[in-house]
DSSP file (Angstrom, degrees, kcal/mol; ACC not computed):
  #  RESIDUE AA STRUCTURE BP1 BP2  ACC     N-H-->O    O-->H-N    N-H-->O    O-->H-N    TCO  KAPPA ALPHA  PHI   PSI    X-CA   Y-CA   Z-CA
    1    1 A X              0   0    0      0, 0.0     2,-0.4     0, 0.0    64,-0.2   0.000 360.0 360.0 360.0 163.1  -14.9   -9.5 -131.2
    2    2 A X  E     -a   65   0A   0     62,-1.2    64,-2.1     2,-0.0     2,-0.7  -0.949 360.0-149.4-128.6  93.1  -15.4   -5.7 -131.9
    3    3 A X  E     -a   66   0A   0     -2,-0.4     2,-0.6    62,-0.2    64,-0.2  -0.698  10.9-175.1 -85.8 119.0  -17.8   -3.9 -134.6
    4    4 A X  E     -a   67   0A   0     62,-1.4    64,-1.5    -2,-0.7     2,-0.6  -0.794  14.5-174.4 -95.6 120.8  -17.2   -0.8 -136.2
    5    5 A X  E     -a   68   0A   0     -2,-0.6    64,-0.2    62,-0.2     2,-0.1  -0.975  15.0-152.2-141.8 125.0  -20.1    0.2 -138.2
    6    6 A X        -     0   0    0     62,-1.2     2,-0.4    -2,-0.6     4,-0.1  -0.308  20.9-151.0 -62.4 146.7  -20.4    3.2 -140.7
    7    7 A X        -     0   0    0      2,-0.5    62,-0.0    -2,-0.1    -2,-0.0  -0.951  37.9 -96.6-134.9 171.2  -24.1    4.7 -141.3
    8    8 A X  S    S+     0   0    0     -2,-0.4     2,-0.2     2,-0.0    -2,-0.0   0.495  99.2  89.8 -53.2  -2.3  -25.5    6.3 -143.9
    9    9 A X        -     0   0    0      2,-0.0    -2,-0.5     1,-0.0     2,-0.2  -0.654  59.1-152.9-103.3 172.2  -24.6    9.8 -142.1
   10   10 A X        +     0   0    0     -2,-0.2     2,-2.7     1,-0.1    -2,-0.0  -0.600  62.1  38.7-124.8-172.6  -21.7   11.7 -142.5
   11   11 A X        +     0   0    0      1,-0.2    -1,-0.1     2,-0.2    -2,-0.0  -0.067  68.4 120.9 100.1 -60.7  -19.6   14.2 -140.6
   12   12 A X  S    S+     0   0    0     -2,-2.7     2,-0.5     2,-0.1    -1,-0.2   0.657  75.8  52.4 -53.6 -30.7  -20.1   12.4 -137.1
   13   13 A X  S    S-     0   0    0      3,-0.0    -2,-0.2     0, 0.0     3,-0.1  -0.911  95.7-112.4-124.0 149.1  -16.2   12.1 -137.1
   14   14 A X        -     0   0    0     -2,-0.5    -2,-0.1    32,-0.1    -3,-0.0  -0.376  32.1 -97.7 -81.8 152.6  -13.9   15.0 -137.7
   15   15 A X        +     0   0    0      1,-0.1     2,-0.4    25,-0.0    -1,-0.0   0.046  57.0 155.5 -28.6 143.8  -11.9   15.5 -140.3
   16   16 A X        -     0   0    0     25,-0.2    25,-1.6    -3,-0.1    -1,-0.1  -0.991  40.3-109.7 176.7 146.9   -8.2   14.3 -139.5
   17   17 A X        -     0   0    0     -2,-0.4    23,-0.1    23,-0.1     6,-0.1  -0.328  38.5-112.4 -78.1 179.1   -4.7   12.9 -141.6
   18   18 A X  S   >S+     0   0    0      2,-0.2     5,-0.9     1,-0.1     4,-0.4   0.366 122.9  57.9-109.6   8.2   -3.7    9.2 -141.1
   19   19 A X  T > 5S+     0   0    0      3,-0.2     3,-0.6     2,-0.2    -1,-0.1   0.793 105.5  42.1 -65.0 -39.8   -0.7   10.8 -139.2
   20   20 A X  T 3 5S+     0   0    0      1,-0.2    -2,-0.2     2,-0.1    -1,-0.1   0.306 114.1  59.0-103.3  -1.5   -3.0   12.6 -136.8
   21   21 A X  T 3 5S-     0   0    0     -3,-0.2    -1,-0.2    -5,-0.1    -2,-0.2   0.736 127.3-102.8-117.5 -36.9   -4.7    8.8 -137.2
   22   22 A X  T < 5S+     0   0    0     -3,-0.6     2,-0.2    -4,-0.4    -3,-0.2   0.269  79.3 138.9 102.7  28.2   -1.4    7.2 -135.8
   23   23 A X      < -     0   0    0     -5,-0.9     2,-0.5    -6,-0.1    -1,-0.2  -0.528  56.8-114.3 -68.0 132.9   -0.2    6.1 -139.1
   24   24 A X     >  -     0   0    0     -2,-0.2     4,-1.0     1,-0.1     3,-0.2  -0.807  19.2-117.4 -99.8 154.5    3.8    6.9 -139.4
   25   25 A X  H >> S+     0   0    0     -2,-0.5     4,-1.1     1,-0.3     3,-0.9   0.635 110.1  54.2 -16.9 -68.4    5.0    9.3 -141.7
   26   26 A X  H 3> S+     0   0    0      2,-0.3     4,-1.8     1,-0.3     3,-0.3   0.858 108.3  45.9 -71.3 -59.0    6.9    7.1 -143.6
   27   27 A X  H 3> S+     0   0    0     -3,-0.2     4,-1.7     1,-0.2    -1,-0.3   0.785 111.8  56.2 -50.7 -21.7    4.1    4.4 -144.5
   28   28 A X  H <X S+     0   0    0     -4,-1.0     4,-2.0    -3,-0.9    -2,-0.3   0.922 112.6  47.7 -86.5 -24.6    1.7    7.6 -145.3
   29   29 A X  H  X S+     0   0    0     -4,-1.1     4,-0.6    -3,-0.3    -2,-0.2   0.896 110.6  43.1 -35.5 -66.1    4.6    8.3 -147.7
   30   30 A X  H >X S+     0   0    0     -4,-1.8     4,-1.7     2,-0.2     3,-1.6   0.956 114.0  52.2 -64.6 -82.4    5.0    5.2 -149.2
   31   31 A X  H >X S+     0   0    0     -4,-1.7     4,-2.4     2,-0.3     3,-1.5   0.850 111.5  51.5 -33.9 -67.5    0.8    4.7 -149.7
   32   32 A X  H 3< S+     0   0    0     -4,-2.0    -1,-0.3     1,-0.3    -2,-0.2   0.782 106.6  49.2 -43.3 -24.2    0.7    8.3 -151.5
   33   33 A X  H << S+     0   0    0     -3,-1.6    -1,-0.3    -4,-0.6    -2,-0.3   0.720 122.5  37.3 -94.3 -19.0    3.4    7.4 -153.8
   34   34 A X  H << S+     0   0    0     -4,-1.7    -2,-0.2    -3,-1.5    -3,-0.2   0.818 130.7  26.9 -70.9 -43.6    1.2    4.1 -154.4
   35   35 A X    ><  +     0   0    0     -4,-2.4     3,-1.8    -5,-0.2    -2,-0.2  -0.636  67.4 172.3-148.1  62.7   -2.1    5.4 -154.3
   36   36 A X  T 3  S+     0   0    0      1,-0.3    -1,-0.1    -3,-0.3    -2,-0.1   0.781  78.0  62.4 -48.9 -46.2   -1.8    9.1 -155.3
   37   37 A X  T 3  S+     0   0    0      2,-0.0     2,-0.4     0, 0.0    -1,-0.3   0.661  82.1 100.4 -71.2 -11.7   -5.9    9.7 -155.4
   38   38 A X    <   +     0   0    0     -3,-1.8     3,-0.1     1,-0.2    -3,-0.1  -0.595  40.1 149.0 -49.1 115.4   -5.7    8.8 -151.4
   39   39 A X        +     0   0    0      1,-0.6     2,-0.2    -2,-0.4    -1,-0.2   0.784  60.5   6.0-123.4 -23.5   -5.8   12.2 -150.0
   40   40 A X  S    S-     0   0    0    -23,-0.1    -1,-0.6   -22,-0.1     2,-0.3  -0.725  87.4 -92.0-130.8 170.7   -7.7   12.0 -146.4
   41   41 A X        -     0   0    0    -25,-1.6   -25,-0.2    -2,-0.2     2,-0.1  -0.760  43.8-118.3 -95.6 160.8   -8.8    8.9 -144.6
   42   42 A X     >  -     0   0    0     31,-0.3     4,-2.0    -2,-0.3     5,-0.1  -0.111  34.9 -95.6 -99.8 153.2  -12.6    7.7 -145.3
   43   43 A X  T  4 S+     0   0    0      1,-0.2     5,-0.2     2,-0.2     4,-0.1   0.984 125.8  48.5 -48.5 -64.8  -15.0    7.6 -142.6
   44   44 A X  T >> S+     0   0    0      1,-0.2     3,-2.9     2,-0.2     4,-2.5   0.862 111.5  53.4 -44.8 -43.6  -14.5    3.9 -141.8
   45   45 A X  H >> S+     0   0    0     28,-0.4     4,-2.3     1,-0.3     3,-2.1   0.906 109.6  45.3 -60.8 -65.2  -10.6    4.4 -141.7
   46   46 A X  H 3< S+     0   0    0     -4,-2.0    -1,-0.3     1,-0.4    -2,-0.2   0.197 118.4  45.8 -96.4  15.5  -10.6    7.3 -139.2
   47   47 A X  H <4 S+     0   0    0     -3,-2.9     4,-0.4    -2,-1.3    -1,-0.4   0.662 121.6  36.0-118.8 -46.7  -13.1    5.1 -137.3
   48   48 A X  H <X S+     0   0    0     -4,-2.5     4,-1.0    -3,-2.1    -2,-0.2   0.437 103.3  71.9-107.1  -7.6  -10.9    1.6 -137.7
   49   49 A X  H  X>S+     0   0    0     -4,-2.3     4,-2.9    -5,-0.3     5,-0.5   0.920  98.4  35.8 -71.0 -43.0   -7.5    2.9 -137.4
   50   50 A X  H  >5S+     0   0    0     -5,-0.3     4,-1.0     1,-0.2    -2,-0.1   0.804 115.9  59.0 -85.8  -9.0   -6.8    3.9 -134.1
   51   51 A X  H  >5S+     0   0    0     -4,-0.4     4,-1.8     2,-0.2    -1,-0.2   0.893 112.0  38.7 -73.3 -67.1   -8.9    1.1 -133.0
   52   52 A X  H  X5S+     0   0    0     -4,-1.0     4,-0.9     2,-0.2    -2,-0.2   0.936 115.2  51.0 -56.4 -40.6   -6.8   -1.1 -134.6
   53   53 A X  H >X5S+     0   0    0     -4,-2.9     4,-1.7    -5,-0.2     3,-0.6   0.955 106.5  59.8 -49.9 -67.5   -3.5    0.7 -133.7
   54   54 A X  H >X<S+     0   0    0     -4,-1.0     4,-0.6    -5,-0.5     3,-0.6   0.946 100.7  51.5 -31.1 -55.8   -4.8    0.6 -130.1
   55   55 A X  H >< S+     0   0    0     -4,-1.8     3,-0.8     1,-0.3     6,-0.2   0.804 101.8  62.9 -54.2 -42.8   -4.9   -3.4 -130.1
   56   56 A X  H << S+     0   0    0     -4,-0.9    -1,-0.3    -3,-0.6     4,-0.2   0.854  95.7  61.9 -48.9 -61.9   -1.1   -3.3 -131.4
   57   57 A X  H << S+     0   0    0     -4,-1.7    -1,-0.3    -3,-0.6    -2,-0.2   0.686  84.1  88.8 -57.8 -21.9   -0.4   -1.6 -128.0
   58   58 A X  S << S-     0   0    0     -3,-0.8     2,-1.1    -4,-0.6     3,-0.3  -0.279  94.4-114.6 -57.7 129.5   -1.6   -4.7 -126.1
   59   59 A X  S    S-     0   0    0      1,-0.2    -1,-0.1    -2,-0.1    -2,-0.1  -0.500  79.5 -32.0 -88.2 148.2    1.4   -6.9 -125.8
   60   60 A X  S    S+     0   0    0     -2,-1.1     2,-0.7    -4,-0.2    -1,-0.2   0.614  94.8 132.8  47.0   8.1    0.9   -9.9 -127.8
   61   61 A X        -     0   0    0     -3,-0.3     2,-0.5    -5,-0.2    -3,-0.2  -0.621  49.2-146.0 -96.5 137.9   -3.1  -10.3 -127.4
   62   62 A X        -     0   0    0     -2,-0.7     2,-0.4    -3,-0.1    -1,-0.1  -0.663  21.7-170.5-100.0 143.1   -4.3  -10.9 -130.6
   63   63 A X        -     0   0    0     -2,-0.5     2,-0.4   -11,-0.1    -8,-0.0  -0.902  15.7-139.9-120.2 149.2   -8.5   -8.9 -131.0
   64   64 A X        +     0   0    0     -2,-0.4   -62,-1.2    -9,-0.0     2,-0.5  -0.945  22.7 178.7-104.2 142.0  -10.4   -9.4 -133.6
   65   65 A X  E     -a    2   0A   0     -2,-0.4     2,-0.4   -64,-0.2   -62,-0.2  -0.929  17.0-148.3-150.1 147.4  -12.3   -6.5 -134.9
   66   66 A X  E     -a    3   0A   0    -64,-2.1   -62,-1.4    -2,-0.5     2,-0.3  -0.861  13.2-146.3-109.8 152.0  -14.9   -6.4 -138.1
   67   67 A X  E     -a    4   0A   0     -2,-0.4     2,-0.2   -64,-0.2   -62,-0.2  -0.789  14.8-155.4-104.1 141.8  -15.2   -2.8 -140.3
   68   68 A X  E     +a    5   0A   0    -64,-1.5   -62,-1.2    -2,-0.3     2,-0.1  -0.758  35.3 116.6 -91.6  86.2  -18.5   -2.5 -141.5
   69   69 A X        -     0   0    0     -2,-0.2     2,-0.4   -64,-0.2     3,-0.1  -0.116  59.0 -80.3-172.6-177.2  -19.1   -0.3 -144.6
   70   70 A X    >   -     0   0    0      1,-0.1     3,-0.9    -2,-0.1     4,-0.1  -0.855  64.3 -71.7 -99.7 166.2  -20.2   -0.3 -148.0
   71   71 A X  T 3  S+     0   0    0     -2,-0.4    -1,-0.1     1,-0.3     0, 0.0   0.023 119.3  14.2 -79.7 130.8  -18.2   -1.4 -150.8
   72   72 A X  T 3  S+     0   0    0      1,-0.1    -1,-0.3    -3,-0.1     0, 0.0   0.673  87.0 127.7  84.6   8.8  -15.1    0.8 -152.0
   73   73 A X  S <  S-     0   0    0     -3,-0.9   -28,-0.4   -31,-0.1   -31,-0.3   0.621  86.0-105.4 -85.3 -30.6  -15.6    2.6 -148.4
   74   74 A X  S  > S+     0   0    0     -4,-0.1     4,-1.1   -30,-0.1   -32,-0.1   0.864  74.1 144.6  82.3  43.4  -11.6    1.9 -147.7
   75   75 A X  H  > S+     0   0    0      2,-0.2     4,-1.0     3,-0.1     5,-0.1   0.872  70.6  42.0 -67.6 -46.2  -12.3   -0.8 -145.3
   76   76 A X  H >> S+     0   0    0      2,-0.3     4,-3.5     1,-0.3     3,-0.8   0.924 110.6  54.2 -79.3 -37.4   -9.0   -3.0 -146.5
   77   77 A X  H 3> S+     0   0    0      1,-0.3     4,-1.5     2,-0.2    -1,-0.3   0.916 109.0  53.1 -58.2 -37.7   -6.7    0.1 -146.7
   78   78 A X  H 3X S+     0   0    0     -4,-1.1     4,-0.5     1,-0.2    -1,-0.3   0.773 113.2  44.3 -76.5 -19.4   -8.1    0.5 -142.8
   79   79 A X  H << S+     0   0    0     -4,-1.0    -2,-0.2    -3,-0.8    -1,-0.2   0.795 119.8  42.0 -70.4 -39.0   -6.9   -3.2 -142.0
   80   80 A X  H  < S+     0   0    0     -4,-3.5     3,-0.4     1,-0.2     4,-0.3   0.658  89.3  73.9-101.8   6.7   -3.9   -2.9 -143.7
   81   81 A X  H  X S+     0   0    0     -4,-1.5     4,-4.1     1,-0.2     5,-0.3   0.956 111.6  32.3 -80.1 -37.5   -2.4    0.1 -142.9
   82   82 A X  T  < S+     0   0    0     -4,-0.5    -1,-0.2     2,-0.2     2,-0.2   0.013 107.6  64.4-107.0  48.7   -1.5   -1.3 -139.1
   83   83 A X  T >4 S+     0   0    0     -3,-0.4     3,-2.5     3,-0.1     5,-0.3   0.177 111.8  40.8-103.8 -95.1   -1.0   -4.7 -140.0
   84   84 A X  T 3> S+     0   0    0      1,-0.3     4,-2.7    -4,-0.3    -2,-0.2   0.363 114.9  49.4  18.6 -83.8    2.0   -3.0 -142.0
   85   85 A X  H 3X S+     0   0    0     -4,-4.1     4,-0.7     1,-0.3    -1,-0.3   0.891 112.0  52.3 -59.5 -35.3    3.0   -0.7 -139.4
   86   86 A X  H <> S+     0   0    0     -3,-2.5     4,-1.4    -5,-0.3    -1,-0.3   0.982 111.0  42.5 -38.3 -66.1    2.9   -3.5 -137.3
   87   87 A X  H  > S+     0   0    0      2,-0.2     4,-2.9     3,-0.1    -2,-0.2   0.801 109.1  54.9 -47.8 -47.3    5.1   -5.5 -139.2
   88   88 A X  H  < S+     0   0    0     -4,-2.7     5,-0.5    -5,-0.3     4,-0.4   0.993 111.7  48.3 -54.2 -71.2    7.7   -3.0 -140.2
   89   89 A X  H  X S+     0   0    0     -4,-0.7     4,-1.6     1,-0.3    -1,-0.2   0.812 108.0  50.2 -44.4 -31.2    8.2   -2.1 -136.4
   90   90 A X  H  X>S+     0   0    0     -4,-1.4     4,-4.3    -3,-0.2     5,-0.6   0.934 114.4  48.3 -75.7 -21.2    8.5   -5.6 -135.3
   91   91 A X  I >X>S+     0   0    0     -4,-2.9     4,-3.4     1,-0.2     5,-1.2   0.827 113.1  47.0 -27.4 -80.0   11.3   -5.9 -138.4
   92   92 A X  I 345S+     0   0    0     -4,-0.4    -1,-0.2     1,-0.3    -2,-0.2   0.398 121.7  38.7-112.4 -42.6   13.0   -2.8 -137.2
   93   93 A X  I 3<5S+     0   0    0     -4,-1.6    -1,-0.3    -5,-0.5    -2,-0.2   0.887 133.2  20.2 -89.4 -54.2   12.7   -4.5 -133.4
   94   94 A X  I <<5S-     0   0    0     -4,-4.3    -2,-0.3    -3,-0.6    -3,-0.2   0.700  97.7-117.9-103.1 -29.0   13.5   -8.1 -134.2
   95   95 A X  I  <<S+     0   0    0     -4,-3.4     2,-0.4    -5,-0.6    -3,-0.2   0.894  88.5  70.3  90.9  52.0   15.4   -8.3 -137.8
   96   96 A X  S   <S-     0   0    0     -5,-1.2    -1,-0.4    -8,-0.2    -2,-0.3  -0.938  73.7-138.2 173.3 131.7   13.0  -10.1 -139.1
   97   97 A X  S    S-     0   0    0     -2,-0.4     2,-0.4     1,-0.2    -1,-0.1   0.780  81.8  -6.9-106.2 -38.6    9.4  -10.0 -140.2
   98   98 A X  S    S-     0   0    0     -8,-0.1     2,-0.4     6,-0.0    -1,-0.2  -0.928  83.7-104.3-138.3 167.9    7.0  -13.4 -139.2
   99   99 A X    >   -     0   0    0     -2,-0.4     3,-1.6     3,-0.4     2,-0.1  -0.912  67.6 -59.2-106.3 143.1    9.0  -16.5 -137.4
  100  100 A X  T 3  S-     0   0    0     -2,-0.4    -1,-0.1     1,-0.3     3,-0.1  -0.196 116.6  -8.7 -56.7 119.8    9.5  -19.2 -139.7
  101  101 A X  T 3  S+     0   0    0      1,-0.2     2,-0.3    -2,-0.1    -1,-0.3   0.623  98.8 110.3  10.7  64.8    6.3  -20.5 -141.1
  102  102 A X    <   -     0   0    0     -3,-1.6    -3,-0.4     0, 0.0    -1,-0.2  -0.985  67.8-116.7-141.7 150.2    3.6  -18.8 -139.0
  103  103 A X        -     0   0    0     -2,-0.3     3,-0.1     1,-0.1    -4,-0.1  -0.384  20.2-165.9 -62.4 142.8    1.2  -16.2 -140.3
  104  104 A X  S    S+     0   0    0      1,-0.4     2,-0.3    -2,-0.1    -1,-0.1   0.669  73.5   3.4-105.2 -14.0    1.6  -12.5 -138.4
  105  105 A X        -     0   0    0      2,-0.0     2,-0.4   -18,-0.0    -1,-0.4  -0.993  55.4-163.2-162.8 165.0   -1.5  -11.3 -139.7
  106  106 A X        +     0   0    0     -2,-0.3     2,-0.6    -3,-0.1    -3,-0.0  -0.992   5.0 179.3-140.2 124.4   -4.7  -12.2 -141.8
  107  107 A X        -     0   0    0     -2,-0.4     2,-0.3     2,-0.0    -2,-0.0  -0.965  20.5-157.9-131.0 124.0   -7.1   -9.6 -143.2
  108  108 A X        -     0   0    0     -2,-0.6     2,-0.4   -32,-0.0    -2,-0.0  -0.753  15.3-179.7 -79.7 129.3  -10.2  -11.8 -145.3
  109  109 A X        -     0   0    0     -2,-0.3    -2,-0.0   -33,-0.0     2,-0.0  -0.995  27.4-106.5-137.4 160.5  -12.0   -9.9 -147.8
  110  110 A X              0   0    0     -2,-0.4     0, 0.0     1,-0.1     0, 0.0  -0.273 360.0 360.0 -68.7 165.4  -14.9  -10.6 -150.3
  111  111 A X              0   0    0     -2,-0.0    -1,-0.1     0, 0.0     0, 0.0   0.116 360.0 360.0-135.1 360.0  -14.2  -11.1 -153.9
């Protein structure tokens, strides 16, 4: 397991798009037309995307990795933007999004 953990300071990672994050184009499309007040990524994202994007490049080995944050930080948006991009690319590869009744991905959050 992996932890990525935010502190109370800020700054410490530079500014940056979720393209420049390894987000594609087309999913940062899609998420702005969803979620118009998204305008840059949040500390935690620009700390837990390309880490999670990284993992993706591993063929088939599945990592587990924790966000640490406070609440409303944009912890889920950083889980889900490459399980998505995952998924779409294996569609786009295979015709086809999960093999018949198994999960392709799990992101847990509190309620």
């Amino acid at each position: 397991m992996r932890l990525l953990l935010v502190g109370g300071s800020r700054g410490l990672v530079t500014k940056t798009t979720f393209g420049q994050l390894g987000v594609e184009e087309s999913l940062v499309r899609c998420m702005r037309d969803a979620f118009p007040m998204i305008r840059e990524p949040t500390e935690i994202q620009r700390l837990g995307i390309p880490e999670l994007l990284r993992d993706q490049r591993k063929q088939d080995r599945a990592m587990t990795t924790l966000l640490a944050s406070e609440t409303g930080s944009g912890k889920t948006m950083a889980y889900l933007l490459p399980l998505v991009q995952k998924l779409k690319k294996l569609e786009m590869q295979e015709g086809r999004i999960a093999a018949h009744g198994y999960p392709r991905g799990l992101v847990l959050v509190p309620t």
